[in-house]
C-alpha positions in Angstrom: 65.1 -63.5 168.3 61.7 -62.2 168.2 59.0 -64.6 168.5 56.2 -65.2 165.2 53.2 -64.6 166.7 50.2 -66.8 166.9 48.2 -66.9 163.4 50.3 -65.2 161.5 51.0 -68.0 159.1 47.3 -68.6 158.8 46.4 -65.1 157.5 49.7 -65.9 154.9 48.6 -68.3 153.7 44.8 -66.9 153.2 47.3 -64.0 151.3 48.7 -67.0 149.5 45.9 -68.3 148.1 44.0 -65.0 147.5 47.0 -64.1 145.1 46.7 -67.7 143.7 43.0 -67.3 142.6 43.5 -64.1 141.5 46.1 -65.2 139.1 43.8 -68.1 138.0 40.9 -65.7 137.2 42.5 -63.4 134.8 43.9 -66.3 133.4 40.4 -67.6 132.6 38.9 -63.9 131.7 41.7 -63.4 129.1 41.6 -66.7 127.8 37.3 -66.2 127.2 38.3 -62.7 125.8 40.4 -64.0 123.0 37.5 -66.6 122.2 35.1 -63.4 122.3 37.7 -61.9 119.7 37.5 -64.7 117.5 33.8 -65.3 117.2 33.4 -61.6 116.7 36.2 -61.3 113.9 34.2 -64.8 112.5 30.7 -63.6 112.5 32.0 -60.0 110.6 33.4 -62.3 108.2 30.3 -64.1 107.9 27.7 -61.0 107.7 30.6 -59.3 105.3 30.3 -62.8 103.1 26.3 -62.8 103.4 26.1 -59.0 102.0 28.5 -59.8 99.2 26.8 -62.8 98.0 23.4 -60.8 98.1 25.0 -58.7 95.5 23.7 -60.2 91.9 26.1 -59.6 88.9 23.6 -58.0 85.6 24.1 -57.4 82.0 22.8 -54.4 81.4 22.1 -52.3 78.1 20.2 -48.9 77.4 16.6 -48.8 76.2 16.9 -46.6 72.9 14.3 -45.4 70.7 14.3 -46.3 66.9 13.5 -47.8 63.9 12.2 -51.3 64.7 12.1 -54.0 61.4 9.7 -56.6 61.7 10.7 -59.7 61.2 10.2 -63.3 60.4 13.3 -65.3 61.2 13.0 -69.1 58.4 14.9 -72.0 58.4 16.6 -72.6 54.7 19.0 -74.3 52.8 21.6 -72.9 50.0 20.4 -75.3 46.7 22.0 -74.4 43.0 19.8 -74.7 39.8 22.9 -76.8 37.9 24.4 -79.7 38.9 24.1 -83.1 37.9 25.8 -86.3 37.4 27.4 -86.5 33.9 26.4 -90.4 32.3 28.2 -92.1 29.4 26.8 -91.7 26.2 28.6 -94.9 24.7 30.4 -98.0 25.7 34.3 -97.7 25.9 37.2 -97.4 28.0 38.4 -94.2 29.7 41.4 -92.9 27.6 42.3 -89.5 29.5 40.4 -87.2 32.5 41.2 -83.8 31.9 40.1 -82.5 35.4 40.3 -83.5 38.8 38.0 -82.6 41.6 37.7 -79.0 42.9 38.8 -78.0 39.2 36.7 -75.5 37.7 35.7 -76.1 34.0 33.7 -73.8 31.5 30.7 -74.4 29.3 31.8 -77.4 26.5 35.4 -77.8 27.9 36.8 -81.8 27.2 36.9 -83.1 30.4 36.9 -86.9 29.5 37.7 -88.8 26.6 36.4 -92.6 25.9 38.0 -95.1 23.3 35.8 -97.4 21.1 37.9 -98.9 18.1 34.2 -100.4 16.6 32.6 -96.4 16.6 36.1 -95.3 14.9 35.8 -97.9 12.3 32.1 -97.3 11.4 32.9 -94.1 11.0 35.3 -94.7 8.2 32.8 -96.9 6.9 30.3 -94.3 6.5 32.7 -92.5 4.9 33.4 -94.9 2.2 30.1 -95.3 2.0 29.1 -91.3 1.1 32.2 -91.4 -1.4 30.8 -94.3 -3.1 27.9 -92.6 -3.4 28.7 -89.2 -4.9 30.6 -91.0 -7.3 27.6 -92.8 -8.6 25.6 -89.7 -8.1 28.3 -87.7 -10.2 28.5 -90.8 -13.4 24.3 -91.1 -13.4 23.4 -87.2 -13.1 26.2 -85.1 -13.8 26.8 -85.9 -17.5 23.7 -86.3 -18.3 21.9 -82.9 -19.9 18.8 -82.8 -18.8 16.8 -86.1 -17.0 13.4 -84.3 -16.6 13.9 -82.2 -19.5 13.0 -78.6 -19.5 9.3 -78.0 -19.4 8.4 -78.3 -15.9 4.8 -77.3 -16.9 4.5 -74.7 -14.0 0.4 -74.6 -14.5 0.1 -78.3 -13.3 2.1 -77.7 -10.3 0.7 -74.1 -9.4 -2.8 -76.0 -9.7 -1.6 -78.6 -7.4 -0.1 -76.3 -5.1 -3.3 -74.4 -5.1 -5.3 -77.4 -4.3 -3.0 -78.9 -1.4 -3.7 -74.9 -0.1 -7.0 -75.5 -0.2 -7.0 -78.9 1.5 -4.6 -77.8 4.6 -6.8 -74.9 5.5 -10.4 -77.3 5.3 -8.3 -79.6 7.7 -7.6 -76.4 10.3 -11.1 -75.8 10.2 -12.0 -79.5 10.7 -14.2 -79.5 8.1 -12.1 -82.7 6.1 -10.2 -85.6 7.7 -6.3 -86.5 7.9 -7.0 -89.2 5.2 -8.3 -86.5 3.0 -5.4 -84.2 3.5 -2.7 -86.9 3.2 -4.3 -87.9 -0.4 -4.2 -84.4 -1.8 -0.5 -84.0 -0.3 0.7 -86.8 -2.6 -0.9 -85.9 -5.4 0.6 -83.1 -5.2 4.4 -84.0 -4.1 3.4 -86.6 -7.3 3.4 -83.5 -9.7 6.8 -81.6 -8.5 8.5 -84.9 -9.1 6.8 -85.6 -12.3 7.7 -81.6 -13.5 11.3 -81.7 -11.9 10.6 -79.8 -8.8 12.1 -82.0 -6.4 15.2 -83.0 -9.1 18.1 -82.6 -7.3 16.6 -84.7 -4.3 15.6 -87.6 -6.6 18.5 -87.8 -8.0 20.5 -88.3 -4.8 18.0 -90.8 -3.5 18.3 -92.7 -6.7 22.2 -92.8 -6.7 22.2 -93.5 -2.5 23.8 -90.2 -1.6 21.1 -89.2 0.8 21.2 -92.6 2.9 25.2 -92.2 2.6 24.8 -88.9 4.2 22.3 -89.7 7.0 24.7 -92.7 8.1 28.0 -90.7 8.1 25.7 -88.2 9.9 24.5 -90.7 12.3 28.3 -92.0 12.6 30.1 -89.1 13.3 27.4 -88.3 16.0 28.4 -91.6 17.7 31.9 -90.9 17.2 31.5 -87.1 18.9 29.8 -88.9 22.1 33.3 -90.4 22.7 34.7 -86.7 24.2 32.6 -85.8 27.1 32.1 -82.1 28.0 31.3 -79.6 30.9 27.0 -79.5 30.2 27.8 -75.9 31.8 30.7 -74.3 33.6 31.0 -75.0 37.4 33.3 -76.8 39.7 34.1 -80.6 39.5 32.2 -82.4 42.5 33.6 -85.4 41.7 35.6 -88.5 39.4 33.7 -91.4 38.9 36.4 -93.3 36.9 39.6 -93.7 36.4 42.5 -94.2 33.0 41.7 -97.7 31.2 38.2 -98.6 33.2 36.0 -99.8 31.1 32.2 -97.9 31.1 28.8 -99.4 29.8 26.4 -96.5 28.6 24.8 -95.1 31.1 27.3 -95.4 33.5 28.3 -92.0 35.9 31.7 -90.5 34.7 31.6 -87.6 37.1 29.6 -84.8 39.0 29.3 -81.0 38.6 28.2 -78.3 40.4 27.9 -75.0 39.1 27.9 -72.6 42.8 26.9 -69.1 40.3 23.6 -70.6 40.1 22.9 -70.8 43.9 19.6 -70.2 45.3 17.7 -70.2 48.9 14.6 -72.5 49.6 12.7 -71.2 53.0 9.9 -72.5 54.8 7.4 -70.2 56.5 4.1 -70.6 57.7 1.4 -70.1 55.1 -0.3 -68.1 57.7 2.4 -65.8 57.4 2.7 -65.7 53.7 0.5 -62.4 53.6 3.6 -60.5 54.8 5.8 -61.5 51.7 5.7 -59.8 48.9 7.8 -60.9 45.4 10.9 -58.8 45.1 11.3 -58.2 49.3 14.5 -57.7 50.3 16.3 -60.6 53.2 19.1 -60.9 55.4 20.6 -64.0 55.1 23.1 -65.4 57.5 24.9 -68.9 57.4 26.4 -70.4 60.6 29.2 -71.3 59.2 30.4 -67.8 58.9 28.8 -66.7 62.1 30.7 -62.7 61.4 29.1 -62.2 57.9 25.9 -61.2 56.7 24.2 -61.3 53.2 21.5 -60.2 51.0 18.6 -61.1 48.6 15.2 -60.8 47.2 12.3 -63.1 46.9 11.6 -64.4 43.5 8.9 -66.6 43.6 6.7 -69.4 45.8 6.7 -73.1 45.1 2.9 -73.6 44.8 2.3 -77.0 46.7 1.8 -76.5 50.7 3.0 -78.8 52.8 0.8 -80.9 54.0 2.0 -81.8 57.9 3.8 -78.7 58.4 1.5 -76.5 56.6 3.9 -74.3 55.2 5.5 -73.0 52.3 8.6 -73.0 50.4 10.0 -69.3 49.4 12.5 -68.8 46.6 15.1 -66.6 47.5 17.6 -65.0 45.1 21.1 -65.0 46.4 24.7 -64.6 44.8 27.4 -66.5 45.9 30.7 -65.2 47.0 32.3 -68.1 45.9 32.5 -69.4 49.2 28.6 -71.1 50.2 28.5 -74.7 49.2 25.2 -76.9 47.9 23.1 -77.8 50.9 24.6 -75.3 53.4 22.2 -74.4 56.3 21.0 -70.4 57.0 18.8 -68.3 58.9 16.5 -66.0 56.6 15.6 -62.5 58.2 12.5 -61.3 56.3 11.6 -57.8 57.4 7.6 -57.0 56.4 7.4 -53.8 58.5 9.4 -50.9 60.5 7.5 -49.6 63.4 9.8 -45.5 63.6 10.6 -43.9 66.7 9.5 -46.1 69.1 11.8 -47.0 72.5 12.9 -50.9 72.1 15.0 -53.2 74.7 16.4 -57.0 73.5 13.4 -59.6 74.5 15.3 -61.5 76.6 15.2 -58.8 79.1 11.7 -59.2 79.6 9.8 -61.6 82.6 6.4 -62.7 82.8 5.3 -63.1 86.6 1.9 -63.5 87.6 1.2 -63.4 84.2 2.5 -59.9 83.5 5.2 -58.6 81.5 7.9 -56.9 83.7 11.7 -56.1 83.2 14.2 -54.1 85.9 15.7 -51.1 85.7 19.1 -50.4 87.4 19.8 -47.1 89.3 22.5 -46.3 91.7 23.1 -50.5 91.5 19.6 -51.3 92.2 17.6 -53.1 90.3 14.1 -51.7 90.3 10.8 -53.5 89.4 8.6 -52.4 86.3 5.5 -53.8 85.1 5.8 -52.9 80.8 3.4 -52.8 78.1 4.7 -54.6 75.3 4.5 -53.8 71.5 5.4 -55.5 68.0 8.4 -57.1 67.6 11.1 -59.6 66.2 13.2 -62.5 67.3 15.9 -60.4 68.8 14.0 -56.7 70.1 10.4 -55.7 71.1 9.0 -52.0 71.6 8.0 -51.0 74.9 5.0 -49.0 74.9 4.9 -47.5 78.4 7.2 -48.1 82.0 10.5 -47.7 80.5 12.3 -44.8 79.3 14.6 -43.9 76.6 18.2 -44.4 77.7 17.5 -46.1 81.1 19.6 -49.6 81.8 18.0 -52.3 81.6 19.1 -56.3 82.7 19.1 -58.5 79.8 21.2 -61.1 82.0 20.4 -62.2 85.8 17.4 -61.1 86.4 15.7 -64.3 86.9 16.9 -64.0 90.6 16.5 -60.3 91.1 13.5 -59.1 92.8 12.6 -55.3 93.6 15.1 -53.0 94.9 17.7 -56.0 95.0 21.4 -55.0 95.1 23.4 -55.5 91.6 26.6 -55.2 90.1 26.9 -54.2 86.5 29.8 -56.8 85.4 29.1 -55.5 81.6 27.2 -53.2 79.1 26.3 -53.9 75.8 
């Protein structure tokens, strides 16, 4: 058997451990490797994240050239001429209610009736009354020939006449008193009785036929005020009483409304009133039909200002669809002027910065700083004089943020 020879386990074992280390260090380089992979795969994902977020999301719509109507944008309120609460005329009970509310009811339709048995029985008083009356009238008058006789001596009552003439035209031109006037009068209403003008009417004084008439008159008015009617046609607001209640005069029976005779009442500044003229045409638009517009004209001005608001009430025509209601809110659009052909964006696209008027343009999704010189306008648009085109985009939403040349994405066009 050969012999090891001396050392040759020491340099196997240096072998050893040189393999052992080895093996240990690429361990250790792939291990930092990976760790370099992560945090490079990490910090893309974070510089990918930071240019994405640096991206701003616009609204954007074209500058156009056009027409441009003025405008004054008022607060007013939908008010109808006729309405009212309908009172009792008499005491009584409620006997029937023709109508309920939301019914619609014409012009001197019965829409309640009242019971009184003591207006009922006066009336056939008055009636007995007249009766008894013309009966006397008939025995005293009728069968006689001839009470005054037949010479009505015309010359005394065409003198009279003349003179009463004569008096009523010095009392127009002040010249004689009332007293004066009233003396002449009776002399003269003293001669038609005397020469039979007035025959007919003396005799139904005499007999009581002309009192009888006034009191069945009177009666039958009373009795009438029992059946209560539409004052004009409209819509029922409401029922005040009910079958068998018992009402004092004066009491509320029910309410009407009549929605054909609608109107608009709008405030505007009376330093703006210059701008209205009677007869202008408005756009009126009610928020509770958002979708819908309608139209009217100006008819008039109240003619008191208000005081702490220093404004003024307009009176605006409108007709009703059938479908606005008393005291509905609306915006009034009064246009006073049309500036033609000029190139208009929305006013919310403009900024003020240092104080000067800018707005952005986007091209190739980037959002490009210009300063603008700023027109007339209304509530919603304003003309552009000079640094924008026609037909360039423009951000009406997100560019608080923006600032020049920023990166955008157009997420919609209107």
């Amino acid at each position: 058997m050969r012999s090891v020879r001396p050392g040759f386990f020491k340099w196997l074992s240096l072998l050893l451990i040189f393999i052992f280390l080895s093996i240990t260090s690429c361990k250790k380089i792939s291990s930092e490797i990976k760790k370099d992979r992560k945090r490079i795969k990490k910090e893309a994902k974070v510089t990918e994240s930071s240019l994405n977020k640096s991206v701003v999301s616009v609204v954007v719509c074209k500058a156009k050239r056009k027409n441009l109507p003025l405008s004054i944008t008022l607060s007013g309120i939908a008010c109808v001429r006729e309405k009212g609460e309908i009172l009792s005329p008499v005491d009584g009970y409620v006997d029937k209610i023709f109508f309920k509310e939301g019914d619609r009811v014409r012009k001197g339709e019965l829409v309640i009736k009242l019971k009184n048995r003591d207006i009922e029985l006066a009336l056939k008083v008055a009636k007995a009354r007249k009766l008894k009356a013309m009966a006397k009238f008939v025995v005293l008058y009728r069968s006689m020939s001839d009470l005054f006789g037949k010479d009505k001596k015309d010359n005394e009552i065409k003198k009279g006449k003349e003179e009463y003439e004569k008096a009523l035209k010095l009392f127009k031109e002040g010249k004689i008193d009332r007293r004066r006037l009233d003396e002449v009068e009776d002399r003269f209403l003293e001669s038609m009785i005397r020469n039979g003008g007035f025959r007919e009417e003396v005799q139904r004084v005499i007999s009581g036929l002309t009192e009888a008439d006034i009191y069945l008159e009177r009666e039958r008015i009373l009795y009438e005020r029992r059946f209560i009617k539409a004052p004009f046609s409209g819509t029922i607001s409401e029922v005040m009483v009910s079958p068998g209640r018992r009402v004092l005069k004066g009491d509320g029976l029910f309410k009407i409304v009549n929605l054909n005779s609608m109107f608009i009442k709008a405030d505007i500044l009376e330093t703006e009133l210059s701008k209205v003229r009677k007869r202008e045409r408005v756009i009126i638009r009610f928020p509770s039909f958002p979708k819908k517009v309608f139209f009217g004209r100006v008819i008039g001005f109240s003619p008191e200002v208000n005081e702490r608001y220093r404004t003024v009430t307009l009176l605006i025509d409108f007709k009703n669809p059938g479908y606005i209601f008393d005291g509905m809110n609306c915006e009034v659009d009064l246009i006073w002027k049309v500036l033609r052909n000029v190139v208009v964006v929305p006013r919310r696209a403009i900024v003020v910065r240092s104080g000067r008027p800018l707005l952005f343009v986007v091209r190739n999704n980037v959002a490009l700083w210009r300063y603008v010189q700023i027109g007339e306008g209304n509530d919603r648009e304003v003309e552009i004089k000079s640094g924008v085109n026609d037909g360039e985009d423009v951000v009406v939403e997100g560019q608080m943020t923006l600032s020049h040349q920023s990166k955008v994405k157009i997420v919609k066009r209107w």
